[in-house]
C-alpha positions in Angstrom: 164.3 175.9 23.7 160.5 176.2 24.6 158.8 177.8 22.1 154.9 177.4 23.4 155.0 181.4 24.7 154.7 183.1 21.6 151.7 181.6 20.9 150.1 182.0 24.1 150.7 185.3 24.3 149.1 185.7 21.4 146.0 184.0 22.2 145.5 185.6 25.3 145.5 189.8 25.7 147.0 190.4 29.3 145.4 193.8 30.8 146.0 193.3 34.6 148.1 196.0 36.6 150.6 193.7 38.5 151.8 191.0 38.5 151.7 191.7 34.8 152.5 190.9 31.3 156.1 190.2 30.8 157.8 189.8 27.3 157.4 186.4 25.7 161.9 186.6 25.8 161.7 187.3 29.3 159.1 184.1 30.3 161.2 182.0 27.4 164.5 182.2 29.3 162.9 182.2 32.6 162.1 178.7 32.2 165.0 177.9 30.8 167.1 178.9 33.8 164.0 177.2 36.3 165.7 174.1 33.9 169.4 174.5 34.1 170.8 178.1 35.2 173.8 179.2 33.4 175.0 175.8 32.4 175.3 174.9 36.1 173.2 171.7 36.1 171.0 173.8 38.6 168.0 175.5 39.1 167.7 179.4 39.0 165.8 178.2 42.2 168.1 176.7 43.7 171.5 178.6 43.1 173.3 180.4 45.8 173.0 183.9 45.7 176.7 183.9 46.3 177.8 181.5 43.6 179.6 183.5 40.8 177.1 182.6 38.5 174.5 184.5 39.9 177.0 186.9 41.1 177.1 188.5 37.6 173.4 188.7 37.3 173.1 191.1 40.4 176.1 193.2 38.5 174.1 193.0 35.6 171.0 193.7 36.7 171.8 197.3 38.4 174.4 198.0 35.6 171.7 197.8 33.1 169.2 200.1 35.3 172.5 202.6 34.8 172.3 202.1 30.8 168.9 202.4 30.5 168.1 205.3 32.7 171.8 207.3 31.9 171.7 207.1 36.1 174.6 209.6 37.1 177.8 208.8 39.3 176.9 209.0 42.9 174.1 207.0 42.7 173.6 203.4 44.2 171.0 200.6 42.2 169.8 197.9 45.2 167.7 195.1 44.5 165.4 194.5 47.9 162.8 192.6 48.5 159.2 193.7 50.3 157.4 195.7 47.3 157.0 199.5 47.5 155.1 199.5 50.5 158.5 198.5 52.3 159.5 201.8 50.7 157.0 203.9 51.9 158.4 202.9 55.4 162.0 203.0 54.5 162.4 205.9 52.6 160.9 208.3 56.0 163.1 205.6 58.3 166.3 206.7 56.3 165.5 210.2 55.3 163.0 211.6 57.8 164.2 213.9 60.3 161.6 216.4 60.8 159.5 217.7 58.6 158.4 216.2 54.7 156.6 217.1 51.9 153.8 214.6 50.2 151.5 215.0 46.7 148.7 213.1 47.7 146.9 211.8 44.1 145.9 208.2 44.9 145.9 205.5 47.1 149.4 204.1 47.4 150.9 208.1 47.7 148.3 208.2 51.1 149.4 204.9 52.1 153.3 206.5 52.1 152.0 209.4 54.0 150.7 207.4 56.1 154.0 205.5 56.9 156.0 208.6 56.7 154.3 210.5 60.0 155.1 207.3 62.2 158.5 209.2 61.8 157.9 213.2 62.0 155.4 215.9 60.6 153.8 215.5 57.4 152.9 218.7 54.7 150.7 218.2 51.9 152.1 219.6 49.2 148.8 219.2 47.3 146.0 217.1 47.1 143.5 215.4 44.5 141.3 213.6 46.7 139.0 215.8 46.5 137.8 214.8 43.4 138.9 211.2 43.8 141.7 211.5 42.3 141.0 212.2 39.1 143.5 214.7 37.9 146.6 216.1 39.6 147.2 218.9 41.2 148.9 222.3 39.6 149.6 224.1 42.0 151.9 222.4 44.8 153.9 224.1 47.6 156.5 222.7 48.5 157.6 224.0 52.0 161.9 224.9 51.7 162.4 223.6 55.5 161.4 220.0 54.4 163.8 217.0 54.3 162.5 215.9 51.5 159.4 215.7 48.6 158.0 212.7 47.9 155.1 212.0 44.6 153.9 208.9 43.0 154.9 209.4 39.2 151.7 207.5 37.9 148.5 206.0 40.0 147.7 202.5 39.4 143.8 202.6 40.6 142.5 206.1 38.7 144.7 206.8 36.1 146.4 209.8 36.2 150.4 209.9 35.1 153.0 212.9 35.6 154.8 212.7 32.5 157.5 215.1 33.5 159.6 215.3 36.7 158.4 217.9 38.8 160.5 220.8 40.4 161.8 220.6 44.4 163.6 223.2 47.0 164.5 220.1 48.6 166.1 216.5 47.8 163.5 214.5 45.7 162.0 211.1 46.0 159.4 209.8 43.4 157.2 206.4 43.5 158.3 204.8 39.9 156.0 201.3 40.1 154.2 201.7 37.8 155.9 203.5 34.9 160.0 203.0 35.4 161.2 202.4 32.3 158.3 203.6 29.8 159.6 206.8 29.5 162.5 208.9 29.6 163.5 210.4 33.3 166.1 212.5 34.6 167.8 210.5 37.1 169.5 213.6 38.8 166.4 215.7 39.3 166.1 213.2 42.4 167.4 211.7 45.6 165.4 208.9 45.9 163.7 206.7 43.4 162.1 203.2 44.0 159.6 201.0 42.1 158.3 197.7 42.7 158.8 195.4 39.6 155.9 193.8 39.1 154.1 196.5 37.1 156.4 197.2 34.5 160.2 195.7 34.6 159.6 192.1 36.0 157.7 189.6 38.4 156.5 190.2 41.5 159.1 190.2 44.2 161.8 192.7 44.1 161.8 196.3 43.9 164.2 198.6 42.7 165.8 201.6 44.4 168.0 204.4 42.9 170.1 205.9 45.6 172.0 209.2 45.7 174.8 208.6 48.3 175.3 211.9 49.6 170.9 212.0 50.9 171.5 209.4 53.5 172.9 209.4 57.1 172.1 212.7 58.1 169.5 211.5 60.5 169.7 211.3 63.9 167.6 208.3 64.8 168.9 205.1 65.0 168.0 202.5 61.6 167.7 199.2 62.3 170.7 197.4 60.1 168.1 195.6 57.4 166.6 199.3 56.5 169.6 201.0 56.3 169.9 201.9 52.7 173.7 201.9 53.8 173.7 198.6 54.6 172.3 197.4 51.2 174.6 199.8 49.1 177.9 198.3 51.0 177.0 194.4 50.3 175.7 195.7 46.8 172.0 194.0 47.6 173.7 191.2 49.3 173.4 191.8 53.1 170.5 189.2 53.2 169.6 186.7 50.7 167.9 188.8 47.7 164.9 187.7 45.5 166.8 185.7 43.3 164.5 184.5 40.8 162.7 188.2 40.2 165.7 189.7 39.3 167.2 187.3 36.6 163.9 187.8 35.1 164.1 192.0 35.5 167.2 191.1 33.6 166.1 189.2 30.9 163.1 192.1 30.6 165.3 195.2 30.7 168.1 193.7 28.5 165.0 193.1 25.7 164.1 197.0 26.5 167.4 197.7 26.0 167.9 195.5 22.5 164.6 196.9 20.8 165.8 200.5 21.3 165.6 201.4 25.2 163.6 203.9 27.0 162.8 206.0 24.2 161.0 203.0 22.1 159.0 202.2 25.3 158.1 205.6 25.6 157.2 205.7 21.6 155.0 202.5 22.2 152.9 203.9 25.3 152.2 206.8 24.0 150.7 204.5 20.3 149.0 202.0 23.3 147.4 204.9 24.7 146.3 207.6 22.3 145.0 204.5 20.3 142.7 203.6 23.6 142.0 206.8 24.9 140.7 208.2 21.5 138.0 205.0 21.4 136.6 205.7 24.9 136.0 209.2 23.8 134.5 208.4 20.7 132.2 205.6 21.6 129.5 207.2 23.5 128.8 204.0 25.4 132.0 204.5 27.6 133.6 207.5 29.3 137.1 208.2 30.9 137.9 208.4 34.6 140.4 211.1 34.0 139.0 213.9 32.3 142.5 216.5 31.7 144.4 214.5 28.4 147.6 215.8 30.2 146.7 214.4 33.4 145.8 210.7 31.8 148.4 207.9 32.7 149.4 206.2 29.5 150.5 203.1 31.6 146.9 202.4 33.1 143.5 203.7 31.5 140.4 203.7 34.1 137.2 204.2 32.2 133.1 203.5 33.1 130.3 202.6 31.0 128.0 205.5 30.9 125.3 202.5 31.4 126.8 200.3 34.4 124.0 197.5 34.3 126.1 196.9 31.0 129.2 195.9 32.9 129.0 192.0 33.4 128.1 191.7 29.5 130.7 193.9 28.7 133.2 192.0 30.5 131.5 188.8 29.0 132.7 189.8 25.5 136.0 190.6 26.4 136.5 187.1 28.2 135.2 185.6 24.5 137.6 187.9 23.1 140.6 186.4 25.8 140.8 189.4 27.0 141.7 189.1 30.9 142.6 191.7 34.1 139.8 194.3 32.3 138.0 194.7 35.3 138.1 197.9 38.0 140.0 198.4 41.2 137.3 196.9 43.6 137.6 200.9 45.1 136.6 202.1 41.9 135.0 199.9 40.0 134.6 200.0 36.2 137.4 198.7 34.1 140.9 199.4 34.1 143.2 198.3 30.8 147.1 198.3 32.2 148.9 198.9 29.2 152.8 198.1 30.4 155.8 197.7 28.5 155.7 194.4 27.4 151.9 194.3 26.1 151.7 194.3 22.3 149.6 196.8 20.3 147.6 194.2 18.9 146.1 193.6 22.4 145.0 196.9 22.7 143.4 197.0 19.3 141.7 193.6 21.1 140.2 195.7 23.4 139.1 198.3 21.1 137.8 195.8 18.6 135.6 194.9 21.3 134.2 198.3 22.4 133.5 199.3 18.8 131.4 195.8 18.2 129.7 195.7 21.8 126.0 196.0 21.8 
């Protein structure tokens, strides 16, 4: 057993927004299975994706999505490869026929609208770029003749989070990347969910997708066989050889999540990560949030300014002393942006906020 990961996560406080921090477990039996997977003699590397050994991990793996999200029966959990911005592309391939619905509040929601009118007409439903996306929208109208309505649950870049699922005429697909598993969803509110791993359940390299069966074939087009949904839900994410490695570590992550008390504790520990960081920015006159609505601020990543930006470089100087690393802005943005995931300890935070209230 390695045990040098403990201690480095400790030294180090690991704010960046993906790839991210993973729990210490997660990294431990990681390289233990880069060693010798399963007793095999093998690499986790180097295993066939067919060989019965790995086999169960891919049962596993979407069983525990199940468990930990209470996902309802006539839903289908794939494993695919190509990050959320495959999905952007496959979820309009597979469910556009017409006419959808889009919230636009941030970059990666206009880089799926984007996608999504290469294939028919696109509505707003609403839109925060007016104000940079700095808050999301109340009032959205959702038109009852669209195929579908698609949001980003929480935006990476500026900050903002919705906390609660939001209400559709028409089948439901949500953006989950960046806060799947931090708090609790209800699974049948929506047709469609997806979420690249590498924010919040694992490394960089798969994403997961939450099907509901009865949404798909009902367009007329023709889908290439590799973004079929269909194709992936009948060889159970084994049509094509899946990301391998990324998901035996989504494994290792979610079955911690799921021994330390689930969904609910993660949501518990976001919301302590959060208030605890939010309430400093707003004290300490020498920093101000992004996001000015408390309801509207993302509790998975906090985007915040120093009212004195010629203070930046310093700032970031004492929280490199402080090993304090991925503090610094989207380069859109700028600023500083603390991603406060699933697997990053409290003590970090309080790192961070050591920092702030010393700084001068």
């Amino acid at each position: 057993m390695i045990n040098t990961t403990q201690n480095n996560a400790q030294k180090v406080h690991n704010f960046y927004a993906g790839p991210s921090i993973l729990f210490p477990q997660t990294v431990e039996e990681s390289i233990n299975a880069i060693q010798n997977f399963a007793g095999t003699g093998l690499s986790i590397l180097e295993i066939s994706h067919r060989s019965k050994e790995f086999v169960e991990v891919m049962e596993k793996a979407r069983q525990i999505v199940k468990d930990l999200l209470n996902v309802p029966e006539g839903y289908h959990i794939l494993y695919l490869g190509g990050g959320a911005s495959t999905q952007f592309m496959m979820t309009a391939y597979n469910l556009l026929e017409k006419k959808a619905a889009y919230l636009e509040t941030g970059k990666w929601a206009a880089n799926a609208i984007k996608e999504a009118k290469v294939f028919g007409e696109v509505v707003l439903a609403a839109s925060s770029a007016d104000k940079n996306y700095n808050y999301i929208p109340k009032e959205i109208n959702i038109p009852t003749d669209a195929d579908y309505f698609h949001y980003t649950s929480n935006n990476t870049i500026y900050g903002t989070q919705i906390r609660h699922e939001l209400s559709s005429p028409v089948p439901m697909i949500c953006d989950m990347s960046s806060d799947i598993m931090s708090h609790r969803v209800d699974v049948s509110k929506f047709a469609l969910i997806y979420a690249g791993a590498q924010k919040n359940m694992g490394p960089a390299g798969a994403t997961v997708v939450i099907v509901r069966e009865d949404v798909l074939g009902k367009v007329s087009r023709k889908i290439p066989t590799i973004m079929n949904y269909a194709t992936h839900i009948k060889k159970d994410s084994m049509f094509n050889t899946p990301p391998v490695f990324p998901v035996f570590a989504i494994l290792k992550n979610l079955e911690y999540v799921k021994q330390v008390g689930g969904v609910d504790e993660m949501q518990r520990r976001a919301k302590e990560r959060a208030d605890l960081l939010y309430a400093e920015i707003d004290r300490n006159p020498l920093f101000r949030a992004f996001v000015p609505a408390h309801e509207d601020r993302s509790q998975m990543n906090v985007s915040f300014f120093m009212q004195d930006e010629s203070l930046n470089e310093k700032f970031l100087n004492a929280c490199k002393e402080a090993k304090i690393m991925g503090i610094k802005g989207y380069r859109d943005l700028g600023g500083f942006r603390a991603s406060l995931y699933n697997a990053l300890p409290l003590e970090s935070v309080k790192a961070l906020v050591n920092v702030m209230q010393t700084f001068n």
